[in-house]
N, C-alpha and C positions, 0 to 999 in steps of 0.2 A: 454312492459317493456324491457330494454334494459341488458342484461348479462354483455356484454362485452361493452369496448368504442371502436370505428370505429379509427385505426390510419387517424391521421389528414394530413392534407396536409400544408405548408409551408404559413403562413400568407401572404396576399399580403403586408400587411404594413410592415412587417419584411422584405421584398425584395424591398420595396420603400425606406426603411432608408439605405438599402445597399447601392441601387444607387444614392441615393443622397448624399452619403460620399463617393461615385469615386471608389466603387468596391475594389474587395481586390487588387487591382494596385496600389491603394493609400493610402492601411490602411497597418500599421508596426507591430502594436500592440492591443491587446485586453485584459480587466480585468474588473472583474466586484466584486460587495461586494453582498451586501443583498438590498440592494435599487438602486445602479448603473452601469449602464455599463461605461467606458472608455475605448476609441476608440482613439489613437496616430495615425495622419493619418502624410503622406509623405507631401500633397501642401493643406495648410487649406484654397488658394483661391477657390478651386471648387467644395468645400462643400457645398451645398444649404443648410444654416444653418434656413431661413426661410420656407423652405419646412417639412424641417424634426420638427420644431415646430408644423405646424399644422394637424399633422403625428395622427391618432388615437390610437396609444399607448405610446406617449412619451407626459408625463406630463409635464417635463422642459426640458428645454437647457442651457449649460452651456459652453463654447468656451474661453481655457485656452492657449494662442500659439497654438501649434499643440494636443491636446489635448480636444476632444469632449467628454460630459459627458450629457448621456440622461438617465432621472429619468424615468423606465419604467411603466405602470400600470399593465401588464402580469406580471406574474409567471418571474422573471428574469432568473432564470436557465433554463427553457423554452426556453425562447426569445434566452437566450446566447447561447444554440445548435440550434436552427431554425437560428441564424443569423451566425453561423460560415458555418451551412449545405448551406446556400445561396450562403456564398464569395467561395463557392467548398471545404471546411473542411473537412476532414473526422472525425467528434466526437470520431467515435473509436481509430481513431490512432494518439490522443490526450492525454499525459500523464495525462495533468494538466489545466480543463477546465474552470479554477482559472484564469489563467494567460498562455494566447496565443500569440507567436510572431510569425510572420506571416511571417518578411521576412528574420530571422533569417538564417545563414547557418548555419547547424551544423557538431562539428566536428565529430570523430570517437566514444569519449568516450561518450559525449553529444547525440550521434544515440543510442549507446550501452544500456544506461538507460534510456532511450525514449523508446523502444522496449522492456525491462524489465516490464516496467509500463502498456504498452498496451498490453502484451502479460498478467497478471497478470489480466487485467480490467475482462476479461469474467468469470474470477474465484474467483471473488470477494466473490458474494454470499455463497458458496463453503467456502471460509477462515473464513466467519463469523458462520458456521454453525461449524466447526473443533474448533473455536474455543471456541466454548461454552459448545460443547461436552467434549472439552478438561478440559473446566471450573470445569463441573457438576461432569469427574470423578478423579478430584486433590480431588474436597470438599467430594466427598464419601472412595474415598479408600485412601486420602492421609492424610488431612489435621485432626488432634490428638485432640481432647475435653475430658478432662478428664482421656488423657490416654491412649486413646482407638480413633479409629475412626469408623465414621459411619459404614462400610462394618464389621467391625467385631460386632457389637451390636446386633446381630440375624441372624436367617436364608435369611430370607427377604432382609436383606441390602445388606449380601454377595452374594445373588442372581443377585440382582440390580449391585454392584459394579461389578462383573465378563461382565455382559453386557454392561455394560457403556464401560469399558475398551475393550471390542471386537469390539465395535461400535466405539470406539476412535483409534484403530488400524485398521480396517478398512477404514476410514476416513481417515487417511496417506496414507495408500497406493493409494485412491481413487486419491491424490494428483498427483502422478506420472504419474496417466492414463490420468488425465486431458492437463497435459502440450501440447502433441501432438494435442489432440485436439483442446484445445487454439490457437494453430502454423497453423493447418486447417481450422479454424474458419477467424484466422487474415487473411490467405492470398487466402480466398475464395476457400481452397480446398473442397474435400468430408470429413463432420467432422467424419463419420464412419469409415473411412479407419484411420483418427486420433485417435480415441478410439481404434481399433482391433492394433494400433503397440504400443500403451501404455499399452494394454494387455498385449501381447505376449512376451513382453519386461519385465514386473514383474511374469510372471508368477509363480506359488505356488511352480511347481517345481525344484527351483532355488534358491540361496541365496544370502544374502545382502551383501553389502561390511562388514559390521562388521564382520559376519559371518566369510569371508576369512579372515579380517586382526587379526581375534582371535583367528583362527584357532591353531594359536601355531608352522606353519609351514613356512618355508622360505617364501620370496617374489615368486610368480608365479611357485612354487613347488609344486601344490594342486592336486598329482595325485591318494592318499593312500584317503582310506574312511575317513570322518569325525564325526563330532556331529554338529548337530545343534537340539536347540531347547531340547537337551536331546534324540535325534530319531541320528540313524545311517544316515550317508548323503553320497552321493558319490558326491565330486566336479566335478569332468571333466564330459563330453559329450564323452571322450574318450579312450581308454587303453594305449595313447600315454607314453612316462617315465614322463613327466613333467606334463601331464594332461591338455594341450591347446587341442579343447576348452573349458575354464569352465561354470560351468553353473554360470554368474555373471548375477544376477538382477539388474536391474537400480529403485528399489524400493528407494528413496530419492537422486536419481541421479539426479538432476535440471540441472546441464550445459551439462549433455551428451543429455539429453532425449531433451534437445533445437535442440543441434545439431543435430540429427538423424531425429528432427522433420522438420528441414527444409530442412534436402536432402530430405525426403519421399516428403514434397508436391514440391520442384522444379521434382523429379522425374516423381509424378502425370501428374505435367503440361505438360514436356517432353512425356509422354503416351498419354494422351488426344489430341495431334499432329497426331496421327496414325488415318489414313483416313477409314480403313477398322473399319466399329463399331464391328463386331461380333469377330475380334483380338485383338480389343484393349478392350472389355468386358469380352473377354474368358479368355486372356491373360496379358492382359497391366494391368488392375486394379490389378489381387492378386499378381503381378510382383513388385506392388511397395510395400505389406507389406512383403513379399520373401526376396526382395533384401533388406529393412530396417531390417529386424530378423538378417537375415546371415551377415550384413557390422555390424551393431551394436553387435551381438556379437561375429563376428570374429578380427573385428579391434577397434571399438571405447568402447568396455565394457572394458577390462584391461586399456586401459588407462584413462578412465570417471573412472575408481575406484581408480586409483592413483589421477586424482585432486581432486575428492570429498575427500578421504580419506586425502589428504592435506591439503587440505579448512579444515576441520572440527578439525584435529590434529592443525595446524596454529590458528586457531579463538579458540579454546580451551585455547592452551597452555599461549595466548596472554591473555586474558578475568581470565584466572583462577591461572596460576604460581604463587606464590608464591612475584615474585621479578617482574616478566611482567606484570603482573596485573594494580601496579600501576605508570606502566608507560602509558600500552596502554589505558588505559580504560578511564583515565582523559583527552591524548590527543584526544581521539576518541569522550569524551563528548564537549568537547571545539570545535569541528567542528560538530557535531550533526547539531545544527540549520543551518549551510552551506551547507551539504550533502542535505536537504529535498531543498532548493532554488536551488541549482545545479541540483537536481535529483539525486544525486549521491546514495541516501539514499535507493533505489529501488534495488542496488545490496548487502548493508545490510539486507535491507529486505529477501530476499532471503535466504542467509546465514542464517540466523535465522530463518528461515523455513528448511533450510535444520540439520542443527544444533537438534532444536527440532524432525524431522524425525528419527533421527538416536539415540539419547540420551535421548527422550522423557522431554527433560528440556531444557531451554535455556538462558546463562549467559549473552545475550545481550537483551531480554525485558525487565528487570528491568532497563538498561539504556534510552531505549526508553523511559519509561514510566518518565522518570525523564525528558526527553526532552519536552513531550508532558503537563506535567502539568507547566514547567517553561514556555512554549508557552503563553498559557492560561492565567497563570501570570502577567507573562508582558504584556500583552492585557488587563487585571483588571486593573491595575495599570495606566497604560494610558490611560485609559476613564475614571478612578478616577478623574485624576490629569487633565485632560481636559471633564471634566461632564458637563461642561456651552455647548458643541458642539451637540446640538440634533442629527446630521447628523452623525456625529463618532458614539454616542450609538447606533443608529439602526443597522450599522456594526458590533460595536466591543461584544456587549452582544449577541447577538446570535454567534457569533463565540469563543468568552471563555467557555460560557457553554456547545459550544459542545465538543471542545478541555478537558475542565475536564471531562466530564460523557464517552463520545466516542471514545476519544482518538483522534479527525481528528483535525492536526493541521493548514488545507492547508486555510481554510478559516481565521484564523487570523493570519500567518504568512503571506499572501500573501494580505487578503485586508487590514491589517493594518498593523504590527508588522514591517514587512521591508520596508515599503515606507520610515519609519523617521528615520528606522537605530538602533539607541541605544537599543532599545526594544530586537531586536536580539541579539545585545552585551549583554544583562541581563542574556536572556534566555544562554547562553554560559558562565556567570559565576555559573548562579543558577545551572543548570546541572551539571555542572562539581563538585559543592561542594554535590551534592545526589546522584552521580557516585563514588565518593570517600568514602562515607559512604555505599552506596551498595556492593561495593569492596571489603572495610574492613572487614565487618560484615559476607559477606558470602550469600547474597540472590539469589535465584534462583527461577523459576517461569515456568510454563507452558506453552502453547499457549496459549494466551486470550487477553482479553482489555490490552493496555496499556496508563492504566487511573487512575481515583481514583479508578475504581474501580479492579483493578490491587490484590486487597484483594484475589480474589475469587481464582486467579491463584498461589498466591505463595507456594511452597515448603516447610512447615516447618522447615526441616532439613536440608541442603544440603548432608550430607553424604551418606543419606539413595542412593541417585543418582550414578552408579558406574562412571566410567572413570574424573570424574569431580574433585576428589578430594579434594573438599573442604568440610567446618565444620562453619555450623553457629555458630556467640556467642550465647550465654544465652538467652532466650527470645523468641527465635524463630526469623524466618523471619518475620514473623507479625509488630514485634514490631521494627526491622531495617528497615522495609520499611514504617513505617509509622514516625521515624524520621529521616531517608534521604525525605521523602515527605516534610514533617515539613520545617526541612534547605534548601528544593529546593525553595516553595512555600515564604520564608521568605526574602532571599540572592534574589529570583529572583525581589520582589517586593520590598525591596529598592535599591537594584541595578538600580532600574527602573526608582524610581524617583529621585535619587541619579543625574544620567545620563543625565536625563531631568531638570536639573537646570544647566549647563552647556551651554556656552553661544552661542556655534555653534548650539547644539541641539535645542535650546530657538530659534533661528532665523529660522533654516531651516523647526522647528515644526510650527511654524506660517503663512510662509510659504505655506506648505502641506497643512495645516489645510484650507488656504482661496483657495487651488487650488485645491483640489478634496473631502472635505467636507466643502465647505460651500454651505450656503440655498441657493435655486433656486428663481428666482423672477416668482411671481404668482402661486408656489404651497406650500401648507399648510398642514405641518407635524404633526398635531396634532391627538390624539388617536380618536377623533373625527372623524374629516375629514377624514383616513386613513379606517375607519371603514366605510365610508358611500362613499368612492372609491370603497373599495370592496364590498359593495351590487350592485356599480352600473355593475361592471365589471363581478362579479355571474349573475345579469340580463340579461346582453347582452352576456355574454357565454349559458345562457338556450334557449335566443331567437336564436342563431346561430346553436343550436341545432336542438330544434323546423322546424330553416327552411331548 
């Protein structure tokens, strides 16, 4: 009996549809749904479109202009990284494995959030565990029933609650040690050498930027003892007048801890040069977390504490002022659905991780979360209004309902929502009108889903939250987020068909529709048939086992 599965090796037929579509020389583009790949090749003459027919994993063929569409009988997410691993892809340094261009050149800002994304991939796991925990202890020590919340209802609870909460601040900080590691991982350093400078770099004996910028004391005057945490602190490292150097933690420091992260591993690589092994092991290795301690907190810690402390004071003041609020936060919803096609959305992203690091709340999930169910939305909506299209629903219903429960909007944004256009415009009115009611009212939220299920995470109160300054209406947060949901899920689905009776939309939908979902000749999409595919494909994966 087998414990573990044996990683596999590369299909030979996955590497026979490469070469018979002309290698990535002659492919531009790649996307796939839930049932299809599409493959935009450069010359559709010297594609053997009759080879790749009689291919053992491609059920149909479909050949649109430059545009190859192969119905697969594998696992399609499978097949889409074994086929990108073929044309020389690297899956990992792939933001979006949704939607691949292949001969793209990108510019600076387009690298910038590509690198966001792939440096973010390895700590995916990590963000889904922080944010559950984060979940668990909003619903025990925060979230009010009667009055009272769970941690104060007994010994027991306030037991639990105090742990949750240690476990939930640990878990932040956990965040900060990762990133370096992340940065060694992507560029094939030593990921140990990544952990020990994301250590060294938070360590306990040292303070966060809140800390200094609360301290009460001039900008970089931190030489007299302070308080942190209610315990006497001494900031500097030294008796200088001014107190350089301080002791500054990069504990939710994300843009410094990047940077510091990829001098240490270009430094690595520079060491790893040195011919003699027993100098470059005695010496060269702990040279580069040495030099990463002393450069990052003699040069890049004060000023990594001026941006983040920027970032965080700027994305506050915008998201929560009084009079900025509803300026920034409507135009910010109205490009939401843009940001996630652009990638752009990966350096919010962040921000809102770092935002929550530091303030333990965050004023920008609640808008995400209006994003991600307008997504979904408008995906409902247009498989609604187009149900006669078999081919569409196998796409678009497993991608709304992951979009509402999960929050991922990449699968129905990307296999459907933006091919026709309008759907996006929806999603950009619906947002914008449950960003303006989240605004108003006051909500704020945790780390966690930003989904329907987005409940588990909100803040009752805002006030209770310091530096944030704001004040829910009446009701709670509960009940403004569940009618900003209401007006997102409403404004996004007639928007949607509203849009879709429109006579440009009506041509280019019809279109689309006969060019990348219509039925294949000679295969049969019925619950039946599909069902007795897959026994056959379960067989012949047990016999390939077997032999």
């Amino acid at each position: 009996m087998k414990l573990f599965s044996e990683k596999n090796n590369i299909d030979s037929n996955v590497k026979n549809i490469a070469e018979h579509l002309g290698n990535v020389e002659n492919i531009d583009h790649i996307s796939h749904c839930s049932t299809r790949m599409r493959i935009k090749v450069k010359d559709i003459s010297i594609v053997k479109i009759e080879e790749i027919k009689t291919n053992e994993l491609v059920k149909g063929v479909v050949v649109n202009g430059n545009l190859v569409q192969l119905v697969i009988k594998k696992n399609i997410e499978s097949f889409n990284k074994e086929f990108l691993t073929t044309l020389g892809i690297s899956i990992k340094r792939v933001p979006n494995l949704f939607d691949v261009k292949v001969t793209i050149k990108k510019g600076f800002f387009k690298s910038l959030t590509d690198g966001i994304g792939v440096l973010v991939m390895p700590i995916i796991p990590y963000l889904i565990t922080l944010s559950i925990i984060s979940t668990i202890d909003n619903i025990i020590n925060n979230i009010e029933v009667n009055g009272s919340t769970i941690a104060k209802t007994g010994e027991f609870a306030k037991t639990l609650g105090n742990l949750t909460t240690s476990l939930q601040k640990a878990l932040a900080l956990a965040f900060s040690i990762l990133i370096p590691w992340s940065i060694f991982k992507l560029m094939k350093g030593s990921e140990s050498i990544g952990i020990s400078i994301g250590v060294v770099l938070c360590a306990k004996d040292m303070a966060s930027t809140n800390d200094f910028m609360g301290s009460g004391r001039p900008l970089f005057e931190w030489a007299k003892t302070g308080e942190v945490g209610g315990k006497d602190f001494d900031w500097s490292f030294s008796n200088l007048a001014n107190g350089y150097p301080w002791k500054i933690s990069y504990e939710g420091q994300i843009l410094p801890l990047v940077l510091i992260g990829f001098m240490a591993v270009y430094l690595e690589r520079l060491v790893r040069k040195i011919k003699w092994g027993v100098v470059k092991e005695i010496f060269g290795m702990p040279m580069v977390t040495l030099l990463s301690f002393f450069v990052g907190e003699l040069l890049l810690a004060p000023i990594g504490m001026l941006l983040t402390y920027g970032m965080n004071i700027a994305v506050l003041w915008a998201t929560t002022h009084e009079i900025a609020k509803y300026i920034f936060n409507p135009l910010f919803a109205i490009m939401l659905p843009w940001l996630v096609v652009t990638g752009f959305i990966q350096i919010f992203v962040v921000v809102a991780l770092q935002q929550f690091m530091t303030y333990n709340a965050t004023s920008i999930n609640p808008m995400f979360t209006q994003l991600n169910v307008a997504v979904a939305t408008s995906v409902l909506a247009f498989s609604i209004i187009n149900r006669q299209n078999k081919e569409l629903q196998k796409t678009a219903v497993p991608s709304y309902l992951i979009a509402f429960v999960g929050g991922s909007t990449e699968p129905a944004l990307f296999g459907v929502a933006l091919r026709f256009l309008f759907p996006v415009i929806a999603v950009s009115i619906g947002t914008t009108v449950g960003v303006i009611i989240t605004t108003a009212s006051g909500v704020l939220t945790t780390m966690g889903p930003c989904s329907l299920l987005v409940f588990l995470t909100i803040i009752p109160q805002a006030s209770v939250v310091d530096k944030f300054n704001m004040t829910t209406w009446a009701g709670t947060g509960f009940l403004w987020m569940a009618i900003a949901l209401v007006a997102t899920i409403t404004t996004t689905f007639f928007a949607t068909i509203l849009l879709s009776r429109l006579k440009y939309f009506k041509n280019t939908t019809k279109q689309i529709l006969d060019r990348d979902f219509s039925s294949i000749p000679g295969v049969e999409f019925s619950t039946k048939k599909n069902k007795i595919v897959k026994k056959e494909i379960k067989k012949e994966e047990i016999n390939n086992e077997k032999n």
